[in-house]
N, C-alpha and C positions, 0 to 999 in steps of 0.2 A: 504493500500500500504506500508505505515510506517510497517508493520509488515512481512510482506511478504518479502521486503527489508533486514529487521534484521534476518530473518528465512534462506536467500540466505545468507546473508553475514557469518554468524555463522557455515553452511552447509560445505562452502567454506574455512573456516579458518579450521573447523575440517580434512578436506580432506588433505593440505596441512600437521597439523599437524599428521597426520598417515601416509603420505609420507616420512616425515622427519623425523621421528621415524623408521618407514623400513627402511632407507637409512644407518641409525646409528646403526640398527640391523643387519644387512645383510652383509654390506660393510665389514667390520672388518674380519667375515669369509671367506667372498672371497677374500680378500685380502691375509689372510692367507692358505688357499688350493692354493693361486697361487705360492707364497712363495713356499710351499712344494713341489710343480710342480719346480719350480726352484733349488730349492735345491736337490732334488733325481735326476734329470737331469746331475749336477756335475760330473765331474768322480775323481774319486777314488783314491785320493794320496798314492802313494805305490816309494819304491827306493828301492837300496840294502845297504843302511846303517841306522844309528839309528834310532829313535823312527818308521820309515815307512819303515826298512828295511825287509829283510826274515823270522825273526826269530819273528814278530810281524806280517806279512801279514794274518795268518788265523785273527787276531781278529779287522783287520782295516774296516771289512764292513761281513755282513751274508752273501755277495756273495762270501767270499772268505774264508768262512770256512773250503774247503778241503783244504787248505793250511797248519792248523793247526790238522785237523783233520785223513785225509785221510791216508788208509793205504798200498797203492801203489805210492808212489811220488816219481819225477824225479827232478834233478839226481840219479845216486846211482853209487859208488864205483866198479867197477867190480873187484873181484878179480880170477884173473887165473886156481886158483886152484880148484875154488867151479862152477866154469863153468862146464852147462851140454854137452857132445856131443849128439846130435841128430840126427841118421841120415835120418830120416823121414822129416827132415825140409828140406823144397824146396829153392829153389833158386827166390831172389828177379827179378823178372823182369822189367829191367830198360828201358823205353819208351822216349828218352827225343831228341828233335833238337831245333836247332837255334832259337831262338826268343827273340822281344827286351823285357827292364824289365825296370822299374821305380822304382824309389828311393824315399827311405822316413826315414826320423830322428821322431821320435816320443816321444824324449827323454831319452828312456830304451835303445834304439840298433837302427840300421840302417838296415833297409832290404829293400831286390829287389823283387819285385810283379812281377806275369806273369799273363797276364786278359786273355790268348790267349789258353787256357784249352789241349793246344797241349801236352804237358807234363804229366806222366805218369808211374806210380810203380804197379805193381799186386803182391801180397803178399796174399798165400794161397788163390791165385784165385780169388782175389778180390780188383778192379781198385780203386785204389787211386789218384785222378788228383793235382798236384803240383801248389801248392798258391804262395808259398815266399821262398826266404833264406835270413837266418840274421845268426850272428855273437856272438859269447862272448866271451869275455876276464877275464879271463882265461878261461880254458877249463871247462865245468860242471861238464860234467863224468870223472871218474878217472879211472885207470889203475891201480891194487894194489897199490893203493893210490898216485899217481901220477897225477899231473894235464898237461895238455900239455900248449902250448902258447895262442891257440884260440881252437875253436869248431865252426861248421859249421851247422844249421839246417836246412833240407831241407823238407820244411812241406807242409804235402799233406791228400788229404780229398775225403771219399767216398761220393756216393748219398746218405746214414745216416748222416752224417756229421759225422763221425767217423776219430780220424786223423791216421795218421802212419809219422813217423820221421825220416829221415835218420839223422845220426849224422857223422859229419865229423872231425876226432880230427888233430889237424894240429900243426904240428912240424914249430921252426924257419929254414930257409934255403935258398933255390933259388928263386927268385921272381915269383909269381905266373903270367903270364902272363896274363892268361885267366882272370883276373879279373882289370885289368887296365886300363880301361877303367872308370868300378866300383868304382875303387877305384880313382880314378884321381876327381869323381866330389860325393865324400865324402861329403853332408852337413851336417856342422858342427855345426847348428844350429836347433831346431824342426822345420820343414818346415809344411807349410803350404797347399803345393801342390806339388806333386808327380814331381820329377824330375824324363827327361825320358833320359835314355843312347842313343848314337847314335850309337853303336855298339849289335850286336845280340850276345846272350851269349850263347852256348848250353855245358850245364850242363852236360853233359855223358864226356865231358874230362876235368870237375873239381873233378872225382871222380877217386878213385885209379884205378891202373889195376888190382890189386886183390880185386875178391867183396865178401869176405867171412866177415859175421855180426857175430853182437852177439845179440840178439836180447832178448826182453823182455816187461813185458807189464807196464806201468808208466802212468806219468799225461804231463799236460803243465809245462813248466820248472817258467811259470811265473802267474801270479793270473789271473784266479782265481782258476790256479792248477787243471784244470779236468783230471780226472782219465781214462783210458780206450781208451790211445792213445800206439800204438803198437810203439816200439820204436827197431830200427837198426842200430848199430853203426858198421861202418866201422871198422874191424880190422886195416887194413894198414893208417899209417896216411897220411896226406898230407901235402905240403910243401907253407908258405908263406914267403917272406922277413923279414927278421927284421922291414928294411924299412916300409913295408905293415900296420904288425902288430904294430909297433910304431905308423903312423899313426890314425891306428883304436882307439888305447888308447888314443891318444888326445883329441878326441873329446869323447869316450865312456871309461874313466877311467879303470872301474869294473864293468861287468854287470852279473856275476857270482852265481846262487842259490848255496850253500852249498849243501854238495852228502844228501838225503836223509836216512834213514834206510831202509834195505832192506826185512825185515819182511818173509816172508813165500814164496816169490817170488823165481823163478829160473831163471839165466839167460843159453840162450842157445845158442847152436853154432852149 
């Protein structure tokens, strides 16, 4: 029995010690893939000034190496002269009414969401439904080299998820009314949860009465830079307050990419 006893006990001490050796084996690694789980979850510190600014975003992460790499990126410079006329290019078809939009600070810009898919651009035959518009200060694109006071995007997405961009350049001037609402409940802080306006906005009379673009093909203005967003910038500017545009910069400083190179690209009209 005496031995049977020490044959149990000894069985049992081994047991526990290769439990507790797994435990100290194992733990450590999982520990660590959790970690890395947490860590690649992070998102991606990026700004427009030093060390996370512009001019460093391709090499702040691999997802963002069209940034530094790509050879269609937006902004870009337009200038007047090197504009092609086209007159095969169609005319933008603008689909837009009334509906409400919620508000969001994200920290880069402040833009209006529409979830309500009513909204609506066909360009060379092919429907774009409208996500958002957001704001920068100053303008991105330039005018032989010219920046305006703000810029306006108004960014829309096929069943590819392919984007198209309308670009609004906006001059200081008369208060824009249509947007007061918007701008009255401006958070001035990264929010948390989508603030919703209690007025309906529709969009087709925030855009000029002349709809002649210029149009070209570019990326996202902000990381991770993809390429192969059709881009339309209104020729006619449009008009916000000083007032307006004062505001905006309060809480949104500069949120401005630098014009890109325009490489082998053409812009048309």
């Amino acid at each position: 029995m005496e031995i049977k006893k020490f044959i149990g006990i000894f069985v049992a001490s081994a047991c526990i010690s290769v439990a507790v050796y797994g435990s100290l084996t194992y733990a450590p690694e999982k520990k660590l893939e959790e970690e890395k789980v947490a860590t690649t979850a992070q998102p991606i510190e990026w700004s427009y000034e030093g060390d996370t600014g512009p001019n460093k975003w391709g090499s702040l992460d691999a997802s963002f190496s069209m940034c530094g790499n790509g050879k269609e990126q937006s902004p870009i410079n337009i200038d007047l002269e090197d504009v092609v006329l086209d007159k095969s290019l169609g005319d933008i078809k603008i689909n837009y009414q009334p509906t409400l939009f919620k508000l969001r600070n994200d920290g880069h810009n402040i833009q209006a969401t529409d979830d309500s898919g009513k909204n609506s651009i066909v360009i060379d035959g092919e429907k774009y439904t409208f996500l958002r518009i957001h704001f920068h200060t100053p303008s991105e694109h330039q005018i032989n080299g010219q920046h305006f006071a703000m810029e306006a995007h108004l960014v829309h997405e096929n069943s590819k998820g392919e984007k198209a961009v309308l670009g609004l350049l906006i001059n200081a001037g008369k208060e824009n009314k249509l947007l007061t609402d918007f701008w009255s409940k401006l958070p001035s802080n990264i929010t948390e949860a989508d603030i919703p306006l209690s007025n309906t906005i529709n969009l087709a009379k925030l855009l000029p009465t002349d709809k002649k673009v210029y149009q070209y093909s570019g990326s996202l203005t902000t990381p991770p830079c993809s390429e192969g967003v059709k881009w339309s910038i209104m020729q006619q500017p449009i008009e916000m307050s000083k007032e307006q545009i004062d505001a905006f910069k309060a809480i949104i400083p500069n949120n401005s990419r630098p014009v890109q190179s325009l490489n082998n690209r053409k812009v048309v009209e």
